[in-house]
Structure formats: structure tokens, C-alpha cells
C-alpha positions as CSV (number, residue, x, y, z in Angstrom):
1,X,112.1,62.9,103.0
2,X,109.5,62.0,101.0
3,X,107.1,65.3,102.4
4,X,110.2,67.3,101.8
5,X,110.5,66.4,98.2
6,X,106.3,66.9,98.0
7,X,106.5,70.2,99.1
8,X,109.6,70.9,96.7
9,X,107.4,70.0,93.8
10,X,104.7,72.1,95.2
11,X,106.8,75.0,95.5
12,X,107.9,74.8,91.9
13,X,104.2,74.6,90.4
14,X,103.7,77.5,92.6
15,X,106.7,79.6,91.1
16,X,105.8,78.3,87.5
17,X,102.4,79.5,87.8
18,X,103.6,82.4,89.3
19,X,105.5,82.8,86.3
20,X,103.1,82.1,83.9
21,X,100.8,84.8,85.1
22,X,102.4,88.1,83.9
23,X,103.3,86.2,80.6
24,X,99.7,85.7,80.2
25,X,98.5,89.3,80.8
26,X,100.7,90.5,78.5
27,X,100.0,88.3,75.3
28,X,96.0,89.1,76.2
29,X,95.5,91.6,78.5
30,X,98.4,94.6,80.0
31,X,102.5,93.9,80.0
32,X,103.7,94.4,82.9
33,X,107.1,96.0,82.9
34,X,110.1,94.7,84.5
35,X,110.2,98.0,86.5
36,X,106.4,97.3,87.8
37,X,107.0,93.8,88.6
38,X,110.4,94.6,90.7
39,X,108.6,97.8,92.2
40,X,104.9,96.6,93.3
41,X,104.9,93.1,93.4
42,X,108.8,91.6,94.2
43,X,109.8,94.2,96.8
44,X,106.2,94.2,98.7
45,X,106.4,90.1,98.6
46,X,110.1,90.2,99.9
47,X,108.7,92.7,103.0
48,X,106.0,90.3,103.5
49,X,107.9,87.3,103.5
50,X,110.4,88.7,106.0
51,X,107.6,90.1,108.3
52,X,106.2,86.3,108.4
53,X,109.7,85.0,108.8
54,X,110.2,87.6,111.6
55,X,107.2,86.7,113.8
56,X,107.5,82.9,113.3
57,X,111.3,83.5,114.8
58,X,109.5,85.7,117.3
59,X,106.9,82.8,118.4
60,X,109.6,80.5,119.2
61,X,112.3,82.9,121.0
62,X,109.5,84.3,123.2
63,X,108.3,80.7,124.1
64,X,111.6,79.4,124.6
65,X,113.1,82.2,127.1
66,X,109.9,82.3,128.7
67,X,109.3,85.8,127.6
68,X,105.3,85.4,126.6
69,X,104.0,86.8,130.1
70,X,106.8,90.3,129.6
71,X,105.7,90.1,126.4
72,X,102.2,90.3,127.0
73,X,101.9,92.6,130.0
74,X,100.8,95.3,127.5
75,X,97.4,93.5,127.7
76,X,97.7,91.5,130.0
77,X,94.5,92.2,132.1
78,X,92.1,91.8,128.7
79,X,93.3,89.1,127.5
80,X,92.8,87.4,130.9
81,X,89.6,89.0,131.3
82,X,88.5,87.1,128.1
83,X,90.7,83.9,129.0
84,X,92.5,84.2,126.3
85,X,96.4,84.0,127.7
86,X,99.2,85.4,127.2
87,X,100.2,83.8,123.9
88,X,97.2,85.6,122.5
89,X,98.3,88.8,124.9
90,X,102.3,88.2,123.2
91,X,100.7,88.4,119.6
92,X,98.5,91.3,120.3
93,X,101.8,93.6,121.6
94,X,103.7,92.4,118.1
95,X,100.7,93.4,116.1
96,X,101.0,97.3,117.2
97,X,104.5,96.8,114.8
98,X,103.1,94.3,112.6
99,X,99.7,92.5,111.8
100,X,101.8,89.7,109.5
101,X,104.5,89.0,112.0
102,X,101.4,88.7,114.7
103,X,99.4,86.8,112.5
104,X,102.7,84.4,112.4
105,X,102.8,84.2,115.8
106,X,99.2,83.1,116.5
107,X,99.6,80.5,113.0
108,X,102.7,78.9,114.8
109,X,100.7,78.7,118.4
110,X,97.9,77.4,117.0
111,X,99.8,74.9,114.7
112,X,101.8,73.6,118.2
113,X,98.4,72.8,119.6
114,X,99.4,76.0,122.3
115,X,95.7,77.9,121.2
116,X,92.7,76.3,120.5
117,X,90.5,77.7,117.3
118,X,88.4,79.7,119.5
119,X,91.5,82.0,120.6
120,X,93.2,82.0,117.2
121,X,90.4,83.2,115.8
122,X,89.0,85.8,118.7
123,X,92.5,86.9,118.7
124,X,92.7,87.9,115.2
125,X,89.5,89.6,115.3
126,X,90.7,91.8,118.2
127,X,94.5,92.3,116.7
128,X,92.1,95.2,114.7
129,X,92.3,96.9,117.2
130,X,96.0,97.7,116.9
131,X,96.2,97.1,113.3
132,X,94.0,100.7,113.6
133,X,97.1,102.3,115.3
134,X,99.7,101.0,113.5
135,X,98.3,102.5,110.3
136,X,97.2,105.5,112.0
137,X,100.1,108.5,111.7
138,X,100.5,107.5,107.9
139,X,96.8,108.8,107.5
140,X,95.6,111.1,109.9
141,X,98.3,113.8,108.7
142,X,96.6,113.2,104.8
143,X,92.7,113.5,105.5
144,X,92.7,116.3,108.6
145,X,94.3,118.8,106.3
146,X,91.9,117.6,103.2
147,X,88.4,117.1,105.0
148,X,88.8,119.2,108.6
149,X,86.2,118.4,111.0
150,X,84.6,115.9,109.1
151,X,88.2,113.7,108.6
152,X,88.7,114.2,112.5
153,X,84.8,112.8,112.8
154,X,85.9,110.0,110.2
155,X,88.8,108.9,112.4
156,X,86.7,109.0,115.7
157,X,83.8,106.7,114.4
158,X,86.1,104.0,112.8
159,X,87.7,104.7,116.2
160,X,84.6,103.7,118.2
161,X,84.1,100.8,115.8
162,X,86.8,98.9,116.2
163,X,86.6,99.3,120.0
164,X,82.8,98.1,120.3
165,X,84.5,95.0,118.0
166,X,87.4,94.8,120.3
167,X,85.0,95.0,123.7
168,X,82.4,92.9,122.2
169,X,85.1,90.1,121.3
170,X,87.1,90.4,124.7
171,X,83.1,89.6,126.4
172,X,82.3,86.9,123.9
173,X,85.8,85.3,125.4
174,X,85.4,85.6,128.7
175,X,82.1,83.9,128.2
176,X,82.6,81.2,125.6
177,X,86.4,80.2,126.6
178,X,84.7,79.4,130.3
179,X,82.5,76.6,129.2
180,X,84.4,75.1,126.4
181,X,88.5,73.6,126.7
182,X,90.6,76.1,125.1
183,X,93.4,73.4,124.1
184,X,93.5,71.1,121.8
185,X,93.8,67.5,122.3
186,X,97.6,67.2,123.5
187,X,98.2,70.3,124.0
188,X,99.7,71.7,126.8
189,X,98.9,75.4,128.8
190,X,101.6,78.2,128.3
191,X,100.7,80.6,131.2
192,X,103.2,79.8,133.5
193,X,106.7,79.1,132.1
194,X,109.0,77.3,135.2
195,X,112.9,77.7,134.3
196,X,113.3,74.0,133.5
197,X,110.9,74.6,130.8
198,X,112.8,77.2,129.2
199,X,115.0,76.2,126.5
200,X,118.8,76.9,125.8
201,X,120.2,79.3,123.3
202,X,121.3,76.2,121.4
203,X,118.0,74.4,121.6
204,X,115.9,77.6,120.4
205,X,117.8,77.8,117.0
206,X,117.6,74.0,116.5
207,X,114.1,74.7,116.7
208,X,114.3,77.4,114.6
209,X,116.1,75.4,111.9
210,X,113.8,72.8,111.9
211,X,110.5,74.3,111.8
212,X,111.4,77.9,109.8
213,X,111.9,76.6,106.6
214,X,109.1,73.9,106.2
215,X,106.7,76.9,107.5
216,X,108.5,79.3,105.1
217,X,108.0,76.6,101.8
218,X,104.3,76.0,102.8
219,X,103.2,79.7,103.5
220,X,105.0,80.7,99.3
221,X,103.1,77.9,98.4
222,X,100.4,79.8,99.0
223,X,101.9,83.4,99.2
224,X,103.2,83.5,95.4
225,X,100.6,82.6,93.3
226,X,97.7,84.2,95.1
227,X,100.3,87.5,95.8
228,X,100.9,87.7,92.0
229,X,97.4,86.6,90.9
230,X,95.9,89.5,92.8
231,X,98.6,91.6,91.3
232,X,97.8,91.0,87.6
233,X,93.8,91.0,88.8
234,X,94.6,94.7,89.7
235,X,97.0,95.7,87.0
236,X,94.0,94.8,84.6
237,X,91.8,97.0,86.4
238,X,89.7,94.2,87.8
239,X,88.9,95.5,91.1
240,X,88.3,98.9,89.7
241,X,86.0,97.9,88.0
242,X,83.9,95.7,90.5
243,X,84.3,99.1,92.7
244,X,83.1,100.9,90.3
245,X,80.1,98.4,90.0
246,X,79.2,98.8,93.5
247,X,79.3,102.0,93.8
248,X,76.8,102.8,90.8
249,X,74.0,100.6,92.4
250,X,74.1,102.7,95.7
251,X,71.7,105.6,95.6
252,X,70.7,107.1,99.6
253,X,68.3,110.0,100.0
254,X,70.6,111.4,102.3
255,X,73.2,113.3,100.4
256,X,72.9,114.1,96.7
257,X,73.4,111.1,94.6
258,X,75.7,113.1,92.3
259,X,78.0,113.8,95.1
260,X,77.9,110.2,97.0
261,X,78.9,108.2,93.4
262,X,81.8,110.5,93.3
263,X,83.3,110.2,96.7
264,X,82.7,106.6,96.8
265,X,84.4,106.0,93.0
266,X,87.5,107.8,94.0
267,X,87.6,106.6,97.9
268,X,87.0,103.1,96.2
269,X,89.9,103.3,94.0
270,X,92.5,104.9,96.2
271,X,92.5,106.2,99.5
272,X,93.9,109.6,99.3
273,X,91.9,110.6,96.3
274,X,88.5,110.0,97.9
275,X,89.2,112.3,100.9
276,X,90.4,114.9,98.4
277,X,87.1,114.9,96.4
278,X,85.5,114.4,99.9
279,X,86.9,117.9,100.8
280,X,86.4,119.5,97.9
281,X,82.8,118.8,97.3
282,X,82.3,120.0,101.2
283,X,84.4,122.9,100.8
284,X,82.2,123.7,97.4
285,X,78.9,123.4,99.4
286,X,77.8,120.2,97.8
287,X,78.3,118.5,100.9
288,X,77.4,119.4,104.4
289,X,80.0,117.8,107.6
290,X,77.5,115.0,108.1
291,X,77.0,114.5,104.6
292,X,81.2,114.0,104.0
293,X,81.3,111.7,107.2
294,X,78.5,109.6,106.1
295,X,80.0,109.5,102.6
296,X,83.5,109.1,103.7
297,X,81.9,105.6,106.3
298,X,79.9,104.3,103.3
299,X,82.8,104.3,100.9
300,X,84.9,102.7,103.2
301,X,82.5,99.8,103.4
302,X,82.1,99.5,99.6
303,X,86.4,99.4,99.5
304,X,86.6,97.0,102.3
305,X,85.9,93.4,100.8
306,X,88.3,94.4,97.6
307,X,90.5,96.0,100.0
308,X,90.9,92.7,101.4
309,X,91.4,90.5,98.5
310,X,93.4,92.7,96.6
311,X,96.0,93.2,100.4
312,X,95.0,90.4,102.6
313,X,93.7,87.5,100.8
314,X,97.7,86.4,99.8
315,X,98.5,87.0,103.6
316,X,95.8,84.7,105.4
317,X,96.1,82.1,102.8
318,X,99.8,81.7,103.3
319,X,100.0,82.2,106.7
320,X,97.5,80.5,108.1
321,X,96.2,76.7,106.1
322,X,93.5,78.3,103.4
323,X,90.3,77.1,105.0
324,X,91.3,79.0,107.9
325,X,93.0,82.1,106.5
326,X,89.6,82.1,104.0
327,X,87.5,82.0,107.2
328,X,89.7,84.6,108.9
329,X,89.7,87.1,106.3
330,X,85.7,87.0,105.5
331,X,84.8,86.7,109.3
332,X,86.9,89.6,110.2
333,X,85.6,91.8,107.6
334,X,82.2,91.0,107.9
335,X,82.8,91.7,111.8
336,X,84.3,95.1,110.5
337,X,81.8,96.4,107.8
338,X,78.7,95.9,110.7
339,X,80.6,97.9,113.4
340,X,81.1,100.3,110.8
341,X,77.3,100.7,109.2
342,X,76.3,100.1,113.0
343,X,78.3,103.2,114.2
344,X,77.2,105.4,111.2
345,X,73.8,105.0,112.0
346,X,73.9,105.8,115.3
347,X,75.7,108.6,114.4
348,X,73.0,109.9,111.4
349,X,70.0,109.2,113.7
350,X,72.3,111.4,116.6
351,X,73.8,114.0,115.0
């Protein structure tokens, strides 16, 4: 009783600073209409929250009907390969639909004492690997018709990225996970579910009940003030401005510098645009193929660590406890910017 009421108080200083936020923009910085709130920060928060919600239901009805090892037969041979399991396998399928209900799943394993670190962590890292899919046919229909061969070159070496991650990480398991214990102290293995461990209809939602909303209070904790923080941060123009930041200090002999601060500005400060201007200045002549491709790679490492503030910072911090979701998100995308400069290389010194 006494946690419940601490976390009650908790959650209102969260909504109240929450609150406070957009009341202090607009007495010293930008208003933010009521339109604006409802529209980009309300509505993606609600889809966020239920996406959480849905893969923290998930965890628990896969576990309890025994369903983890027809769940995870998608990967099944990787992730057993690494030693991973197939909790880490289950979370892996749910990510090709979504990376927040996945990253719930592997929070409430983890949390049960069901993964040690070691997976949690190895397991995010290699949920890139769908996370590239899922966002996949929502881009590749944009930048093939706006960049051509050097879009379809684009896709193939962020492609070849995230796999050398994804290979790399499913060795580094299979190597690490043999000489250290995988489970935390009381924890108990999950790769062979007998029937009288499976749990009844009945039992499932009890579990549900109990554990869904103290998960659901801690992660908008979190969630609110950093989702609405991050909000105002770009409303103002903040991260635009550190992009733009970036962007002016980087000067390479290998394309004109004129050229590269453009792409990298607009690609910086929204995705569509920066293929556009990538396509243009190639279509003009400015560019050559290699030149756009090599623009195109370097721009998306300059967007990457505001990319993930301003999208994933809210998500990791709620989801999993902050030190963790902290170490998560600048791990992962440190892990994703050196695939990515290591793969461009290769590919200037080849091509």
C-alpha cells in the first residue's frame, strides 16, 4: 500500500511537470497549439503507450500457454546458436511488428529474473535487425524514385550493416553466454515449458492484473515527462539546431563541400527532404552515384544520436529502469553509427 501510494505521487509530479512544460515554452519560447499538442505529442504517446501495454500482455500470455518456443521458431536456430533462448527468440518475432511491444517483452523477462543482462542487452542490439524491416516499405517507395541507383545502394549498405551487427552479436553470444550463467540469481530456465507449468486462462489474467498496471504507472513515470520534454526541445528548434551544428564542422575532400553541407542539413532535419536534395544535386551533376551514397551514409550518422533522443530516449527510459534504457539507447547507437562508417568505407576504398 504504501509503494502504491509512492508511485501515485510520482505519477502526479510527472503529469504536473508534464504540464508545466508547454506553459513554459509559450510564456518564453513557442505556444504550442492545442491542435499541435493533440496531433504530435498526445496521439503518438497514446500509440506508444498501447504498443508497451500490448507486449507486456504479450510477455505473460506467451509464457503462460507455453507459447515462447512457436513463438520463437522464426529464429529459433540463431538465437540458440548464440544461447540466447527462446524468450530472446519470442521478442525478436514481435519486433518485425513492433520494436516497443518487443522491447516490453524483453523489460518484463528481464524484470522476472527469466534473462540475465547479457541477453537483454545482446537481444536488443540484434532486434535492429528487424526494426530495419519493419520500417522498410514506408521508405524504400520514397528514396528509389528520388535518388535511383544511389537510394537502392543506400538501402543495400545500411542493409549489410545491420547484418555484420546482427552476425557479429549472435557470435559474441554464442561465445560469451558459454562461459558466464545466463540467469540471475533465482531465476529459473524458460526453454522447456511442461504442461503443469502452463498456467490457466484464469491465472494468466490475475497475472495480468497484477503486474500491468504497476508496470504501466512506472514506465509514464518516465514516458511523460521525457515524451513531452523532447517534444517542446524540438518544437523550439533545439535539435535543429545542434544538426545544423554538426553538420557545419564536417568538411571531406571527397565530394564538394557545398554539396555535402546541404544534403546533410536537409537529411538532418527530415528524412524525405535530404534524399530529395540528394537527388537533385546528382541529377544536376553536382554529385556523382558514389558521391550521393557517401553523402546520403554520412548524414545518416550525423541524424542518428538526435534521431535517438528526439524518438527513443522517452521509450528506453520508460520501458526499461533509466540506467538501463540510457545504456541501451547509447550502446546501440554507437554499435550502429561504426557499422555504418565501417561499411561506407569499405565501400569508398571498393567502389
Amino acid at each position: 500500500m504504501k509503494q502504491q501510494t509512492i508511485r501515485l505521487r510520482l505519477l502526479f509530479i510527472s503529469a504536473a511537470l508534464s504540464a508545466l512544460l508547454p506553459v513554459v515554452s509559450h510564456l518564453f519560447f513557442s505556444p504550442v497549439t492545442i491542435d499541435t499538442m493533440v496531433n504530435r505529442l498526445a496521439l503518438p504517446l497514446g500509440r506508444l503507450t498501447c504498443f508497451i501495454i500490448i507486449g507486456l500482455a504479450a510477455g505473460q500470455i506467451i509464457e503462460g500457454y507455453g507459447w515462447t518456443r512457436q513463438v520463437a521458431v522464426v529464429a529459433r536456430p540463431f538465437f540458440r546458436f548464440s544461447r540466447m533462448g527462446d524468450l530472446c527468440s519470442a521478442a525478436f518475432t514481435t519486433a518485425f511488428f513492433s520494436g516497443a511491444a518487443a522491447n516490453a517483452m524483453l523489460a518484463e523477462f528481464y524484470d522476472q529474473a527469466k534473462i540475465s543482462k547479457a541477453q537483454l542487452f545482446l537481444s536488443n542490439y540484434i532486434n535492429q535487425f528487424p526494426a530495419f524491416f519493419l520500417h522498410l516499405p514506408t521508405t524504400v517507395f520514397i528514396v528509389l524514385p528520388l535518388t535511383g541507383v544511389a537510394g537502392g545502394l543506400y538501402f543495400l549498405l545500411t542493409f549489410l550493416a545491420v547484418l555484420v551487427r546482427t552476425i557479429a552479436f549472435l557470435l559474441f553470444g554464442r561465445i560469451y553466454l558459454q562461459n558466464h550463467s545466463v540467469l540471475k540469481p533465482g531465476a529459473h530456465s524458460t526453454e522447456t515449458v511442461t504442461p503443469s507449468q502452463k498456467k490457466s486462462l484464469s491465472d494468466i489474467i490475475i497475472a495480468i492484473k497484477n503486474r500491468l498496471p504497476v508496470r504501466v504507472v512506472n514506465i509514464f513515470i518516465w514516458v511523460l515527462p521525457i515524451y513531452t520534454l523532447v517534444f517542446i526541445l524540438h518544437w523550439n528548434g533545439v535539435f535543429d539546431m545542434v544538426n545544423a551544428a554538426f553538420s557545419r564542422h564536417v568538411a571531406l575532400s571527397l565530394m564538394p563541400v557545398e554539396s555535402l553541407s546541404v544534403v546533410i542539413l536537409s537529411f538532418a532535419a527530415e528524412f524525405t527532404s535530404g534524399f530529395a536534395a540528394a537527388g537533385a544535386l546528382m541529377d544536376a551533376g553536382v554529385l556523382t552515384i558514389k558521391q550521393t551514397v557517401l553523402a546520403l551514409l554520412l548524414g545518416n550518422v550525423l541524424a542518428f544520436p538526435i534521431r535517438a533522443l528526439r524518438h527513443q530516449l522517452p521509450r528506453y527510459l520508460g520501458i526499461f529502469s533509466p540506467k538501463i534504457g540510457l545504456q541501451l539507447l547509447l550502446s546501440g547507437q554507437a554499435f550502429r553509427v561504426v557499422s555504418i562508417i565501417l561499411i561506407g568505407t569499405l565501400y569508398y576504398l571498393v567502389a
